[in-house]
Backbone as a ProteinNet text record, in pm:
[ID]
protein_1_A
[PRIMARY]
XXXXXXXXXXXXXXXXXXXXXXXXXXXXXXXXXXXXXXXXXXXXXXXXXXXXXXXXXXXXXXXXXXXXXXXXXXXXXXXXXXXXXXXXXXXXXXXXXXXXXXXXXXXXXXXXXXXXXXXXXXXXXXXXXXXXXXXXXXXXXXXXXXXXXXXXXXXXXXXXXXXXXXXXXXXXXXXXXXXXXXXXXXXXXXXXXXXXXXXXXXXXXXXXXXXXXXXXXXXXXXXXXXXXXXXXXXXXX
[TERTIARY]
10616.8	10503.1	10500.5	10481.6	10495.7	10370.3	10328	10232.4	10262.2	10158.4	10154.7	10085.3	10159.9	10152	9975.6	9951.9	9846.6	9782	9650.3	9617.3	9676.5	9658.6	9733.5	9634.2	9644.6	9543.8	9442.1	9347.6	9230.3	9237.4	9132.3	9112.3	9106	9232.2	9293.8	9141.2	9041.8	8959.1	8837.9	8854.4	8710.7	8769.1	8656.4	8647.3	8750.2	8822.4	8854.2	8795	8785.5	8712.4	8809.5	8819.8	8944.4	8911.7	9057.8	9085.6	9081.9	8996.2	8949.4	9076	9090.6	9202.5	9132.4	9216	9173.7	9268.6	9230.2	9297.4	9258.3	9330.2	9289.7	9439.1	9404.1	9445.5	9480.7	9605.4	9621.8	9642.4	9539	9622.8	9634.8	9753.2	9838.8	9843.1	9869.3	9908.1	9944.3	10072.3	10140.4	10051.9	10073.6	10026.7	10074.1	10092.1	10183.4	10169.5	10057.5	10096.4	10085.6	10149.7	10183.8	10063.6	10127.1	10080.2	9899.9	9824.7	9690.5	9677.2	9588.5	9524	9369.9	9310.8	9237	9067.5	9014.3	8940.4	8786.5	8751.1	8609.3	8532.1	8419.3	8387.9	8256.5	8264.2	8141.4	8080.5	7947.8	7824.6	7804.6	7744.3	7679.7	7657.6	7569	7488.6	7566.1	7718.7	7790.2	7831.4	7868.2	7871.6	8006.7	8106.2	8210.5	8304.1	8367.1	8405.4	8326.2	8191.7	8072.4	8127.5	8129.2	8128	8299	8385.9	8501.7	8548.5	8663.2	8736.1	8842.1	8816.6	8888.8	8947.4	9045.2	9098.4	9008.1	8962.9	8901.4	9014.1	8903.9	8941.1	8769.8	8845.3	8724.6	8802	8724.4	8759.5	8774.9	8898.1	8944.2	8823.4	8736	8700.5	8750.7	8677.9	8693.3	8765.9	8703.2	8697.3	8854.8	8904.5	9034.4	9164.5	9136.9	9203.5	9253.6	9137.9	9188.9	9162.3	9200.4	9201.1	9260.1	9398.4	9477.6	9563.5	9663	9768.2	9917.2	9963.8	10082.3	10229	10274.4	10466.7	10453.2	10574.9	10619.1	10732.7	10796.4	10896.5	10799.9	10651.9	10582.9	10566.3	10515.5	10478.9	10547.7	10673.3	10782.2	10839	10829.6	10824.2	10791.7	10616.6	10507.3	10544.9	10563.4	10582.7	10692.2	10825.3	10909.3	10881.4	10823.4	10749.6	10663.4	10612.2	10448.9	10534.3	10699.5	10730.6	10697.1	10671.7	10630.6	10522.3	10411.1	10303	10227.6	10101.2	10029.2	10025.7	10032.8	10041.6	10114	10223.2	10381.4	10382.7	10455.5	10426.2	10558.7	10504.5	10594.8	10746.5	10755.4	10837.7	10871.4	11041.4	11060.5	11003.2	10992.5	10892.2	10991.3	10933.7	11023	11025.5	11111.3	11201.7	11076.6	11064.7	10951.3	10814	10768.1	10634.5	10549.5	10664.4	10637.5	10606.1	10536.7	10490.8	10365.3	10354.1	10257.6	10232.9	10359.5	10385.6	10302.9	10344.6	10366.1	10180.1	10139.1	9987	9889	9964	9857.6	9892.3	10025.9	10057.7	9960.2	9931.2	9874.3	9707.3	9654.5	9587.2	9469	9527.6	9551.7	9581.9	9635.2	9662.1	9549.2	9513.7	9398.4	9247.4	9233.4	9127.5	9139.6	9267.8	9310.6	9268.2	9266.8	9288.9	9121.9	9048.6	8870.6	8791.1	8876.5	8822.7	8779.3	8918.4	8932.1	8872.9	8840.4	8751.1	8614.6	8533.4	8443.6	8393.3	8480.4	8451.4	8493.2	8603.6	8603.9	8609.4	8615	8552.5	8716.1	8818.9	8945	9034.3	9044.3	9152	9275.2	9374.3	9486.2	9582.4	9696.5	9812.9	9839.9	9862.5	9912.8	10052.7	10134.4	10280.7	10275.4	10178.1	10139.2	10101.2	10101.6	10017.1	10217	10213.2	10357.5	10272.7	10337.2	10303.7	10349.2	10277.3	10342.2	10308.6	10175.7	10193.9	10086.6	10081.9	9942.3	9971.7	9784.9	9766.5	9656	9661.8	9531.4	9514	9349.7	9266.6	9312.1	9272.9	9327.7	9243.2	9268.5	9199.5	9083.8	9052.9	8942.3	8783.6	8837.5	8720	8662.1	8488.5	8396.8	8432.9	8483.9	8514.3	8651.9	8672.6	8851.6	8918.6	8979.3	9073.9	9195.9	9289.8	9398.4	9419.4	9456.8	9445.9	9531.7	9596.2	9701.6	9703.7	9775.9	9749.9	9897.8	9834.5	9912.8	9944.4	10060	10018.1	10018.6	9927.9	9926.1	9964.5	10044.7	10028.8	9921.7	9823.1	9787.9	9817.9	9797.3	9802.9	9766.6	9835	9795.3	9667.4	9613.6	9491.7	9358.7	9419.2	9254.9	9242.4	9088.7	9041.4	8943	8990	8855.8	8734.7	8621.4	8483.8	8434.9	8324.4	8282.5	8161	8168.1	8047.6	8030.6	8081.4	8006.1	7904.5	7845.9	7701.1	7752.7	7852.1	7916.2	7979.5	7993.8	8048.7	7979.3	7911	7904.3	7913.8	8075.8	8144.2	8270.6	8320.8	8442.6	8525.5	8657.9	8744	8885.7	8972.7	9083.7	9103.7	9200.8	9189	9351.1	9392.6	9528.8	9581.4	9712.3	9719.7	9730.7	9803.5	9832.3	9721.9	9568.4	9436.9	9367.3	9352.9	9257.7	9327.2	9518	9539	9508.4	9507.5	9452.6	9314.2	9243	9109.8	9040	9123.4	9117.4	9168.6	9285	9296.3	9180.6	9143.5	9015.8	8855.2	8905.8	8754.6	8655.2	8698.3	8592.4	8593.9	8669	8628.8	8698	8679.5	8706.4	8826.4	8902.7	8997.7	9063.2	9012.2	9055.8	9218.8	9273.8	9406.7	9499.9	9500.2	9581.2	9593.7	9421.1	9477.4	9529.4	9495.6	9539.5	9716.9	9771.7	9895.2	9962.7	9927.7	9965.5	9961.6	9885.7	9849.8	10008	10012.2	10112.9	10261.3	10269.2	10397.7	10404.4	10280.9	10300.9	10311.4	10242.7	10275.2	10414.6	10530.9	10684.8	10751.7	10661	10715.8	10666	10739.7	10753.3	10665.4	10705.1	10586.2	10556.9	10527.6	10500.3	10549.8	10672.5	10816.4	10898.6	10894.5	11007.5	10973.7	10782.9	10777.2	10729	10749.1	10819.5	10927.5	11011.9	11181.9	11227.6	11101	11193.6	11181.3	11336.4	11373.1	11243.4	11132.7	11071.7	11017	11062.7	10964.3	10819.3	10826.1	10652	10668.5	10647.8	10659.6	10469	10441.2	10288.2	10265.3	10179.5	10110.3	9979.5	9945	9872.4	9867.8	9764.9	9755	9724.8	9771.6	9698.6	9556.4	9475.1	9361.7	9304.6	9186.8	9175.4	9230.3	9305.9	9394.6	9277.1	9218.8	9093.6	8998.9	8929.7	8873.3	8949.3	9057.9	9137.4	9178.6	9238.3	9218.4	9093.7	9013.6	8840.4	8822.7	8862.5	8814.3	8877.9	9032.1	9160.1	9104.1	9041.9	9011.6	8881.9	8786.6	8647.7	8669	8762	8763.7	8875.4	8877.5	8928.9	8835.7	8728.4	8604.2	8519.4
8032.7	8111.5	8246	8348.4	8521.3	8519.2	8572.1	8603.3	8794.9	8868.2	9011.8	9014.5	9147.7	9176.5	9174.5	9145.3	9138.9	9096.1	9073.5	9022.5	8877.8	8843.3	8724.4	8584.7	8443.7	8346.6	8332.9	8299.9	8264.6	8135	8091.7	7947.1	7890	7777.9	7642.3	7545	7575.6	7485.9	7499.7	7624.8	7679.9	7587	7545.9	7473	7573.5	7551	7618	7611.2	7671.1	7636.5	7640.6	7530.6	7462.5	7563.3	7619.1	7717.2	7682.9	7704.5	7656.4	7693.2	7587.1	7682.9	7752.5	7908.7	7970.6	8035.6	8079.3	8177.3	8308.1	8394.7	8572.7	8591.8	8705.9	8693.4	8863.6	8927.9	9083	9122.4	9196.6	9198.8	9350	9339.4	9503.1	9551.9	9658.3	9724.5	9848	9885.1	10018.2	10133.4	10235.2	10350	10474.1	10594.9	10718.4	10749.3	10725.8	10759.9	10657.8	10564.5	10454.8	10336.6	10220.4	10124.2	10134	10065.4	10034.5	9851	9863.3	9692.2	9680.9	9581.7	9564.2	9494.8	9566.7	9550.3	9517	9475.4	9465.4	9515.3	9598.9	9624.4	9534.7	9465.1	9364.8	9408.5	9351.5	9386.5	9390.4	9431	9471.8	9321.4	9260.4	9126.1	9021.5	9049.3	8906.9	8813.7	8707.9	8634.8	8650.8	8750.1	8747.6	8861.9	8932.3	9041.2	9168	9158	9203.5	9407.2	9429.1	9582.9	9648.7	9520.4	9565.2	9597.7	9613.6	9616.4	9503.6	9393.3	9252.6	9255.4	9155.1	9135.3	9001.3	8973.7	8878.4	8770.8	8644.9	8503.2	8441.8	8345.9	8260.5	8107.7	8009.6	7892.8	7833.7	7697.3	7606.5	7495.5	7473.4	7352.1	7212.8	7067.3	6993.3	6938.4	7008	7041.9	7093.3	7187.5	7277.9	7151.3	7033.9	6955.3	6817.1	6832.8	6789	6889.9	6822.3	6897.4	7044.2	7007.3	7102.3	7008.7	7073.2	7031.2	7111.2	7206.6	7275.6	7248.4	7301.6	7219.4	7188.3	7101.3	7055	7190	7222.7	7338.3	7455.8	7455.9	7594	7518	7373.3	7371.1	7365.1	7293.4	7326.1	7422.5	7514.9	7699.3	7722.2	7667.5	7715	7644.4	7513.3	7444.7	7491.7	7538.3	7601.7	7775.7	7819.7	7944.2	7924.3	7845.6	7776.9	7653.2	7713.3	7548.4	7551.3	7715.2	7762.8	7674.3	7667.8	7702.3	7559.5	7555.3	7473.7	7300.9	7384.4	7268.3	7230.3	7232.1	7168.6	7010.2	6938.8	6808.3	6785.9	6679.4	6665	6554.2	6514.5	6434.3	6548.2	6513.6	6556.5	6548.5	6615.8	6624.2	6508.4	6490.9	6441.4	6482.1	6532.2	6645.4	6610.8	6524	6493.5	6498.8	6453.2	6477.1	6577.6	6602.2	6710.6	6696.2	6584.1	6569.5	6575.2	6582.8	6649	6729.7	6822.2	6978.5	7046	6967.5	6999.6	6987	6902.9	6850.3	6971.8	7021.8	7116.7	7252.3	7275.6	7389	7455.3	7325.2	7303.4	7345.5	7260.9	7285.2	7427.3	7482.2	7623.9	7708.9	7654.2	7748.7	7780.2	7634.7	7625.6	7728.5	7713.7	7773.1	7934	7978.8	8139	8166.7	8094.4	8138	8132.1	8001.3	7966.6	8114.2	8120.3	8272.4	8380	8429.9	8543.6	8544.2	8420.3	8403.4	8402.8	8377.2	8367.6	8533.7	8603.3	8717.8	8818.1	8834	8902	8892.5	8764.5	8749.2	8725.1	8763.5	8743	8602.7	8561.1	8453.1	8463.7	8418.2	8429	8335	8345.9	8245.7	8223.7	8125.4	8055.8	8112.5	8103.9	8189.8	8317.7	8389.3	8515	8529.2	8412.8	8441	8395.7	8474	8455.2	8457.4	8336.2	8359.6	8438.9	8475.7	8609.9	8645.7	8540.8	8571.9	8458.5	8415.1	8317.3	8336.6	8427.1	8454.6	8340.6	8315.1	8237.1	8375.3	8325	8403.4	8376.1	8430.3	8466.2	8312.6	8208.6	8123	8158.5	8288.4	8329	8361.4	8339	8377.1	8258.4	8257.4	8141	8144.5	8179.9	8172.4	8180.5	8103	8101.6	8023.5	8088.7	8062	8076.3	7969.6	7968.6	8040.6	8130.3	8194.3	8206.8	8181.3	8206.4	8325.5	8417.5	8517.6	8475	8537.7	8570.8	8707.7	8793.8	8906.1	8841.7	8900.1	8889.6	8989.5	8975.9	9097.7	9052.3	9065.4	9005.8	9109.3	9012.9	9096	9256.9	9354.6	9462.2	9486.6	9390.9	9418.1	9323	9272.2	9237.1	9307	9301	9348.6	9326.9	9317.8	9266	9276.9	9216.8	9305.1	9264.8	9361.9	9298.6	9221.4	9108.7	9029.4	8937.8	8976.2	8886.7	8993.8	8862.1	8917.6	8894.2	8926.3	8903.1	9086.4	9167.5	9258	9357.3	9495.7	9585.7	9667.2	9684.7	9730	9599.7	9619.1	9595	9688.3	9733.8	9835.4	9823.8	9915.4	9923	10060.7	10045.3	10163.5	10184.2	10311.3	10349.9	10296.6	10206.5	10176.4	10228.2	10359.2	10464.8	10524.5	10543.4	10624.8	10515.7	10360.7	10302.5	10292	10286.3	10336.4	10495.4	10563.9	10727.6	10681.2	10642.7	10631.6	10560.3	10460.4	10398.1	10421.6	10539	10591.1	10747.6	10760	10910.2	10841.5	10690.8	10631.2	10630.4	10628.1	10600.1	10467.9	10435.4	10263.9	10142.2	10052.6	9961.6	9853.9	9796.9	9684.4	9581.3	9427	9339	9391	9292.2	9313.7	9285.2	9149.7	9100.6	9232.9	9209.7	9328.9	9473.5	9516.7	9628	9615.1	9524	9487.8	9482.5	9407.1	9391.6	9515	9581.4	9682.9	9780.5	9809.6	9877.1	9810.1	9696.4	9624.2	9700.7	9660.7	9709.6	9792.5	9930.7	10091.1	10123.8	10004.2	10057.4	9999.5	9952.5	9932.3	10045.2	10041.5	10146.7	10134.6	9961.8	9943.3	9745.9	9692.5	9547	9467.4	9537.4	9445	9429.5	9568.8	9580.2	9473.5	9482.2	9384.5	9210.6	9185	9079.8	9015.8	9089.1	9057.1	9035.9	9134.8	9127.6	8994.6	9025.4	8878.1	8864.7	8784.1	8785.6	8668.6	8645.8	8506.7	8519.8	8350.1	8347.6	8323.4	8409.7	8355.7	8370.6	8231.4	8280.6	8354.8	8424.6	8497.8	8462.6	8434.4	8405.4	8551.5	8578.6	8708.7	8632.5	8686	8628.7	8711.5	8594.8	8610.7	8756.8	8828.3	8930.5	9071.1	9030.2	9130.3	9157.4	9116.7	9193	9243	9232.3	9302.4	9433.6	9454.2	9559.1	9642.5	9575	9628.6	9742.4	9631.8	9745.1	9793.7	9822.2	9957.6	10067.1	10046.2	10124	10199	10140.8	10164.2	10275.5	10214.5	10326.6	10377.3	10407.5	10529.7	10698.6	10627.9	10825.7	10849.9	10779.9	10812.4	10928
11664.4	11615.6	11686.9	11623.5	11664.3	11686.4	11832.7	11902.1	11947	11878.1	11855.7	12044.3	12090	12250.3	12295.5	12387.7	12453.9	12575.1	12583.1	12773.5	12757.8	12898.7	12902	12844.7	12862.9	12794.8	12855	12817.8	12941.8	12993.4	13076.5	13106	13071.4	13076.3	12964.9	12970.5	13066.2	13077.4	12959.8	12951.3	12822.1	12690.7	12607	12501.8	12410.9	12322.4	12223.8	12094	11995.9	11838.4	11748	11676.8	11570.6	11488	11431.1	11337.9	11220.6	11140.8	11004.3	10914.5	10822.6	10715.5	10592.7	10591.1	10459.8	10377.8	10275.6	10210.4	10150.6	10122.8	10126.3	10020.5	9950.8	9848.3	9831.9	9850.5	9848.1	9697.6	9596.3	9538.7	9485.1	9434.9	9412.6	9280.6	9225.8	9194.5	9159.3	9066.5	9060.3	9012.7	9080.7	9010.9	9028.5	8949	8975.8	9157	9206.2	9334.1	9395.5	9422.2	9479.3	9444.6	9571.7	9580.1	9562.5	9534.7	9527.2	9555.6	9637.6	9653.3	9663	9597.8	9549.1	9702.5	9727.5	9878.7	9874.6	9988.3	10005.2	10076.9	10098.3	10213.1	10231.9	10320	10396.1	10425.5	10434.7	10438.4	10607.5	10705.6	10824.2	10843.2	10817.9	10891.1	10863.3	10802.4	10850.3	10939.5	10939.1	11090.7	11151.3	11059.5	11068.4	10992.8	11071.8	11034.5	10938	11013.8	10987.4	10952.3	10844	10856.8	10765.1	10819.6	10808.1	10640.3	10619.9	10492.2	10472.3	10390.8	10391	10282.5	10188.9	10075.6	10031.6	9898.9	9903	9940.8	9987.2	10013.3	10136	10166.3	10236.2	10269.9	10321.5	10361.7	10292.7	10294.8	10208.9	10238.7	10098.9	10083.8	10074.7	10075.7	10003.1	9925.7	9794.1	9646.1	9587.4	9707.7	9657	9674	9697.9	9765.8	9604.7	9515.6	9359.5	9278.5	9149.6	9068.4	8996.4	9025.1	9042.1	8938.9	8876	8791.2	8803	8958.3	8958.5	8905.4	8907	8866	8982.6	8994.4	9100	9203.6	9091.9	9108.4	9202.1	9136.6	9229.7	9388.8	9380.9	9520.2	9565.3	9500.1	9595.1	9685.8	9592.1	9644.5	9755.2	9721.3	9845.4	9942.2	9945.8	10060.6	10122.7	10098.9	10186.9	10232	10172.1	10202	10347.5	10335.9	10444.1	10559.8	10531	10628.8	10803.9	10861.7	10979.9	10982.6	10888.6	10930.8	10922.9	10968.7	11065.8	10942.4	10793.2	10668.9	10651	10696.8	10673.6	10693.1	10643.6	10661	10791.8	10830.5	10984.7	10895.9	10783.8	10738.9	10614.4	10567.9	10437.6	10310.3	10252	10104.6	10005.3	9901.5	9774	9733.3	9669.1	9520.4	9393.9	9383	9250.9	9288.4	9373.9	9423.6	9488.9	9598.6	9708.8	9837	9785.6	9920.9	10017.4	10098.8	10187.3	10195.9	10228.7	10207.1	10110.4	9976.1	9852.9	9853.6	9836.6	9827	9880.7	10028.4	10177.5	10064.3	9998.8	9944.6	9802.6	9792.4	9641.5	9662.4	9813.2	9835.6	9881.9	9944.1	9995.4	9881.5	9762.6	9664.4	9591.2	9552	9455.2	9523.7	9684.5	9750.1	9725.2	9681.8	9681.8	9535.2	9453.9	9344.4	9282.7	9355.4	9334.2	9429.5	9505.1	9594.3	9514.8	9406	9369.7	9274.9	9174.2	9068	9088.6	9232.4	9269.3	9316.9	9399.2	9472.2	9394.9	9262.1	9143.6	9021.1	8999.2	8829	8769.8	8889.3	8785.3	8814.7	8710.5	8701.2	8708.3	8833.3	8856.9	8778.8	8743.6	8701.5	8851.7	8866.1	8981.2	9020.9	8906.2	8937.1	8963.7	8968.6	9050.1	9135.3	9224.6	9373.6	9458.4	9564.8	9641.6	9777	9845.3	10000.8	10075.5	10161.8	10204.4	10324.3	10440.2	10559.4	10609.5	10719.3	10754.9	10933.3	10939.6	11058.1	11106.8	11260.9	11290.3	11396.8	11399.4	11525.5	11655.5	11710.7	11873	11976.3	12030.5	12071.6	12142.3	12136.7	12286.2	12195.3	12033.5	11949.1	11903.8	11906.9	11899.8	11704.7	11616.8	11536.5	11460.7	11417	11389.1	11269.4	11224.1	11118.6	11070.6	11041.7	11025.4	10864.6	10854.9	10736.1	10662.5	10513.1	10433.2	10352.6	10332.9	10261.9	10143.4	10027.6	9928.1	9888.4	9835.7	9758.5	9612.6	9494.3	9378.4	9300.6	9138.6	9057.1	8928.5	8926	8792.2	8672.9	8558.8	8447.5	8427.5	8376.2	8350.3	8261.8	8223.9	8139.9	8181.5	8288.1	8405.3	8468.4	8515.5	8563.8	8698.1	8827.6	8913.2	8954.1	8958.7	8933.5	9085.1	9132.9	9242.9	9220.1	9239.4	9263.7	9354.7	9454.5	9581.5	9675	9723.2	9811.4	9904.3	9947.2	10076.4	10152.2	10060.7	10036.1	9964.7	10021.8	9944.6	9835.5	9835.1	9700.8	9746	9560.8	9592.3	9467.2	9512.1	9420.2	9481.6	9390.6	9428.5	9504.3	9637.4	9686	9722.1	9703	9764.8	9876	9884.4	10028.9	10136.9	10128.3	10179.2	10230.4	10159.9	10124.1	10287.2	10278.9	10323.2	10497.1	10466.8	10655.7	10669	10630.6	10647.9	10711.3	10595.1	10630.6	10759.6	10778.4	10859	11045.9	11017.6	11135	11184.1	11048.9	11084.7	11153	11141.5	11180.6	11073.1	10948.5	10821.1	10779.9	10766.4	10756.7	10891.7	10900.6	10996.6	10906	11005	10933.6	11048.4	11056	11078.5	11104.7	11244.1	11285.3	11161.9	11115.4	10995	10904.7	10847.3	10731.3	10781.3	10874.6	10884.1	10918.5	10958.2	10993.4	10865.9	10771.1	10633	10551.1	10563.9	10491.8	10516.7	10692.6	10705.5	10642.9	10630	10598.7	10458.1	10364.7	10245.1	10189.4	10282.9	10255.9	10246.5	10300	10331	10134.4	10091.6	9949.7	9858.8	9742	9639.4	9547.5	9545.8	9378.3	9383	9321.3	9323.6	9325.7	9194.4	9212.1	9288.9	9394.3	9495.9	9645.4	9609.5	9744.4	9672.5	9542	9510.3	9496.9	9533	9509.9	9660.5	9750.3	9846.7	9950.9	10029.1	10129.2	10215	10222.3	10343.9	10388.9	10520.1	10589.8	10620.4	10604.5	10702.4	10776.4	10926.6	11020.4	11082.9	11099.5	11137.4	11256.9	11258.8	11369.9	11471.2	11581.6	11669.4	11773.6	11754.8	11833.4	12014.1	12120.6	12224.8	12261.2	12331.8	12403.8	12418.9	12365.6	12392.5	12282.5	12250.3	12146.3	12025.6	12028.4	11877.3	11959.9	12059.7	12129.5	12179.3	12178.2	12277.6	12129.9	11984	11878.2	11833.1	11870	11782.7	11865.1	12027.6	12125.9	12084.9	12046.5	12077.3	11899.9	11793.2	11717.8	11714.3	11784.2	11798	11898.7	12000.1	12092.4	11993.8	11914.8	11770.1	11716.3	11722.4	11608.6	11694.5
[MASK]
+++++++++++++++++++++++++++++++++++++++++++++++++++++++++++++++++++++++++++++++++++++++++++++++++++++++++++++++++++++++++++++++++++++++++++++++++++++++++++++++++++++++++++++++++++++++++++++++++++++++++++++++++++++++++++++++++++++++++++++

């Protein structure tokens, strides 16, 4: 597991808080001047990433756990995509079933896809969501989550609306436009996304960062590193 540089761990003795699993959902597309992804800005009085600029998603329920009908061929996919990460089954999958793997993959999928229908009104094809990174929080935070991200392309003729009360606005913004913005001190951005964001500014267009070779290797920031983030962040403002 890739642990991004920082202070060292704290005291093995302090309680830790189990990293919830979720999913977050990037999604893209082309336009004459590049990349665009689709954002939120949160509302002030959240309990959690209060202020910032997020991609929709939220915590895996329950619920995300039936009622699903995938190929076998997609979870398959996912499950070797996600084999780093914390859902992997500790035994081999079955070619016809999937598995465990296959089941946690399915699971996590279905929560990405109830997210985006919930927080924008749009319905994803499942074969449009690609895994594409899963960060957990830093152990030193009283809140935490093991998080899956997807990028998406949906259809050229949907559209995402904002309707969560979780979030201020929601729109599509230049990717290029929201790290600018984000280094002048106009808006705020979570380590992940802002990390992602930069990965994705190095692509051309949707297809090029669908085609391309890339692992999951999960990320664990150490102890301290989001605190030393949002200083290093509001000391340019």
């Amino acid at each position: 597991m890739t642990e991004t540089p920082g202070p060292s761990h704290p005291d093995a003795a302090k309680p830790v808080a189990e990293a919830r699993l979720a999913a977050s959902v990037i999604l893209l597309r082309d336009t004459p001047a590049g990349l665009e992804a689709f954002v939120q800005h949160r509302v002030s009085t959240m309990d959690f990433a209060a202020g910032m600029v997020v991609f929709p998603g939220g915590r895996v329920d329950a619920a995300d756990s039936a009622g699903w009908d995938y190929s076998p061929g997609l979870l398959e996919r996912h499950a070797k995509e996600w084999r780093l990460s914390s859902i992997a089954a500790a035994e081999p999958d079955s070619p016809t079933t999937g598995g465990q793997a296959g089941k946690s993959a399915g699971t996590v999928l279905a929560a990405a896809i109830r997210e985006v229908q919930e927080e924008a009104g749009l319905t994803l094809d499942p074969a449009d969501l690609r895994p594409w990174a899963n960060w957990i929080t830093p152990v030193d935070m009283p809140k935490r989550f093991d998080t899956y991200f997807y990028v998406a392309k949906p259809a050229p003729d949907t559209a995402p609306q904002h309707q969560t009360t979780e979030a201020w606005q929601s729109l599509w913004m230049p990717v290029d436009g929201i790290l600018s913005a984000e280094a002048e001190g106009k808006l705020q951005l979570m380590p992940p996304t802002y990390y992602l964001l930069k990965e994705i500014s190095g692509f051309d267009s949707v297809d090029a960062m669908w085609t391309a070779d890339h692992k999951v290797v999960p990320v664990l920031a150490p102890p301290g590193s989001l605190a030393a983030f949002l200083k290093e962040r509001a000391s340019r403002g």
